[in-house]
N, C-alpha and C positions, 0 to 999 in steps of 0.2 A: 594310626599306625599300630598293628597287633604289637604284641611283644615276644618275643621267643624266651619260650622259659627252659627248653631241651640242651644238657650238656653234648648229647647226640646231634646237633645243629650241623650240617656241611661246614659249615664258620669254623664251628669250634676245629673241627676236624683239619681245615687247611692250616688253623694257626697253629698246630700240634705238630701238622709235617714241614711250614718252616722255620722251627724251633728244633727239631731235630735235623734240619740238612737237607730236607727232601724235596721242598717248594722252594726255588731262588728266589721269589717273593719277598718284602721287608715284611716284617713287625712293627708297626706305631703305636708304643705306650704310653700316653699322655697327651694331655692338651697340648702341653709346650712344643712336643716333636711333631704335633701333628701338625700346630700354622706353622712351624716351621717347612716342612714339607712340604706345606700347599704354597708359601711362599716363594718356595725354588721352585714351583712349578709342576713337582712329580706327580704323576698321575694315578691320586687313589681308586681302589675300586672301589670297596666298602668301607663303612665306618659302623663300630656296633657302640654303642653309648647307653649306660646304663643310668647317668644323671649327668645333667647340664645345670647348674646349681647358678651359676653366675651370668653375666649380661657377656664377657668374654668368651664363656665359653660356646654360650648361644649363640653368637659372632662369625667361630670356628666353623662350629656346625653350618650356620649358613653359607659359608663360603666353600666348605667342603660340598653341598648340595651342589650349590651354583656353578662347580667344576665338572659336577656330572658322577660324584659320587654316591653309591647306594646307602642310605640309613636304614640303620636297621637297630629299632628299641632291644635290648636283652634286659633281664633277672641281673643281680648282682650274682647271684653263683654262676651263670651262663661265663658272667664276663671274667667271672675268674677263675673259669676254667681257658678262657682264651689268652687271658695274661701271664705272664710268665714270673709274674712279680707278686709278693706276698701280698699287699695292699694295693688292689687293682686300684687305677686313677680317676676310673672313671669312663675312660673311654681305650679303646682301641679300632688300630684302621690297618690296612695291609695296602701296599703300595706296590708298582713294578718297580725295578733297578732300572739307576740311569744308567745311560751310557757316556763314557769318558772317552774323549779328544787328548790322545798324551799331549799335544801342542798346545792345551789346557793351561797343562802345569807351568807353562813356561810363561806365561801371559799374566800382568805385562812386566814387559821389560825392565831391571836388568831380573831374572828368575832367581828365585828361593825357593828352591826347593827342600823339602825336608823328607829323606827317605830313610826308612826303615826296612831292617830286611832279619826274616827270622822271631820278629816283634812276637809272642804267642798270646799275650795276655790280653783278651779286647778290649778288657777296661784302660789297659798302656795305651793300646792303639786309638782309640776313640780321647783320652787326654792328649794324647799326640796329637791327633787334627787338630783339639779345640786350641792349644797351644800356637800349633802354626799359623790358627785361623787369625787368632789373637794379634798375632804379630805383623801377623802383616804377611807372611809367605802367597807364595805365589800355586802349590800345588805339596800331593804329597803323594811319594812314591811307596808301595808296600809290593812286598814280593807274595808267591805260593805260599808259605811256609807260616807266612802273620798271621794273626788275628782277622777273619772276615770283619771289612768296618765296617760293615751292612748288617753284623749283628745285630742283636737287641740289645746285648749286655755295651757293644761299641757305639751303637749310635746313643744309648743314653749318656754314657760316658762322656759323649761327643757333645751333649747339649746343645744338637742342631748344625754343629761348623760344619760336620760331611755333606748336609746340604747346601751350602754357601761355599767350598772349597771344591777344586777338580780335585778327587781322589781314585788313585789308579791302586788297580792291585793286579800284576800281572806274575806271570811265572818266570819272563825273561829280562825278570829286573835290571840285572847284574849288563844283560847286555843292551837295555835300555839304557844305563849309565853311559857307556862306551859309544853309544852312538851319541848321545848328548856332549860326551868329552868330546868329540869328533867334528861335532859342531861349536866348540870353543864355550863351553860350559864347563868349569873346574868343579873337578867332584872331591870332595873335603869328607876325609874318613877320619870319625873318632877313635881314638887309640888313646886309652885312661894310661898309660905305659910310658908312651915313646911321642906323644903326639904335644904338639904346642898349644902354651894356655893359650884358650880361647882369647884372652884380652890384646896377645902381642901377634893376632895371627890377622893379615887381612882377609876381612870376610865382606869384601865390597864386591861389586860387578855379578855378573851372573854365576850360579853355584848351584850345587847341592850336597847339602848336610848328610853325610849316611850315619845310621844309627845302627848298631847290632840287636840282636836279639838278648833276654837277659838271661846273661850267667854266660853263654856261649860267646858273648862280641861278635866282632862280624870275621868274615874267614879269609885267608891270607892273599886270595885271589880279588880282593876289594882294597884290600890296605896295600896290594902291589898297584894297581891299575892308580888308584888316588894318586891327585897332583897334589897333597897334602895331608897332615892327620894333625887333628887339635884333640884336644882334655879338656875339660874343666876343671883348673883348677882345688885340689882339696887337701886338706890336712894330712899327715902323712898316716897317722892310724885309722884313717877311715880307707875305707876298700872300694868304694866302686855308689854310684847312684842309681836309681831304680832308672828306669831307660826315659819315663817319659820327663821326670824332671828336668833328667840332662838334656832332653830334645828343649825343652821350653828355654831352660838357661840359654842355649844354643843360640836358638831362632833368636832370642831375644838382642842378644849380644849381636847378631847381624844384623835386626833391626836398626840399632843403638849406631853402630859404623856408619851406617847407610845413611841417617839421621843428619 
């Protein structure tokens, strides 16, 4: 296998345009995200790898061949003009985006869902999934306005769950909610203000958690529609929690009911 030692590589070039927005293509930075991605099945094109050091990692690699992926040896500077991260890992791979089945999120029965809407930070949104992942949720809903959890900066965040979870990100969230209320899914809006602790609120049967964005909360056309609004909980001089904590607190406490 030659080695590509050119920063000028087409490779290099696609992983630059979708790192800025321009390829819908993923980013795979690391061993970890990459079996995880071959494990959910997604279908890599390439994989560039600069050192395979371990008997795991050699594993990956073969398994990424065996799917019909291209390898392709690089330079350490090659690869870290492809990574987006100070201390490449060693490998990177670029993947297509799945596609989501909203009927996904609901499965199985009774649904938990956890939606965010307005979410900006993908590091939020990518601990968001792995929180819900954790828990046990059933799906996670993101509007336009979030964080891409298909980022690089999200799916590391994410430590693999967006491949294991259905994750939707659509623009008509809001009226994704209202059809799911429609079909007798109670949609549960946080509200730090007005909203019931989490502990004394039931959170059994089919649901979805909505989260606001941070700083903004969610807007008044969500907290009308909600068949209810919970908090968590907090001391009276504290203001407010970063958004994915409270998701996790959330999810967990519905878990915990359900239990």
């Amino acid at each position: 296998m030659s080695v590509v030692t050119s920063r000028q590589h087409p490779m290099v070039k696609q992983c630059r345009a979708i790192l800025r927005g321009d390829d819908a293509r993923l980013l795979l930075d690391g061993w970890h995200l990459l079996g995880d991605a071959l494990a959910a099945g997604l279908p890599i094109g390439w994989v560039a790898v600069a050192r395979k050091d371990t008997a795991t990692e050699r594993a990956v690699l073969d398994r990424a061949a065996a799917a019909g992926a291209r390898i392709l040896e690089v330079t350490g500077e090659v690869l870290d003009a492809m990574s987006p991260v100070r201390s490449a890992s060693g490998v990177v791979a670029v993947s297509d985006r799945p596609s989501v089945d909203p009927r996904a999120l609901l499965a199985p029965a009774p649904a938990l869902v956890l939606a965010a809407l307005g979410v900006q930070d993908p590091g939020n949104v990518g601990a968001l999934v792995r929180s819900a992942d954790a828990a046990g949720a059933t799906g996670v809903l993101l509007d336009e306005q979030a964080a891409d959890p298909w980022s690089w900066k999200a799916l590391r965040a994410s430590m693999g769950s967006t491949f294991r979870l259905p994750v939707l990100r659509e623009a008509s969230a809001i009226d994704r909610l209202r059809a799911w209320q429609h079909d007798g899914i109670r949609v549960i809006a946080t509200d730090p203000h007005d909203g019931v602790a989490m502990y004394a609120l039931g959170l059994t049967g089919p649901l979805v958690l909505v989260l606001g964005g941070e700083g903004a909360g969610l807007p008044a056309s969500v907290l009308t529609l909600s068949d209810a609004r919970v908090r968590v909980p907090m001391r009276p001089r504290v203001e407010s929690l970063n958004v994915a904590v409270a998701a996790a607190l959330l999810v967990y406490e519905a878990a915990r009911q359900r239990a």
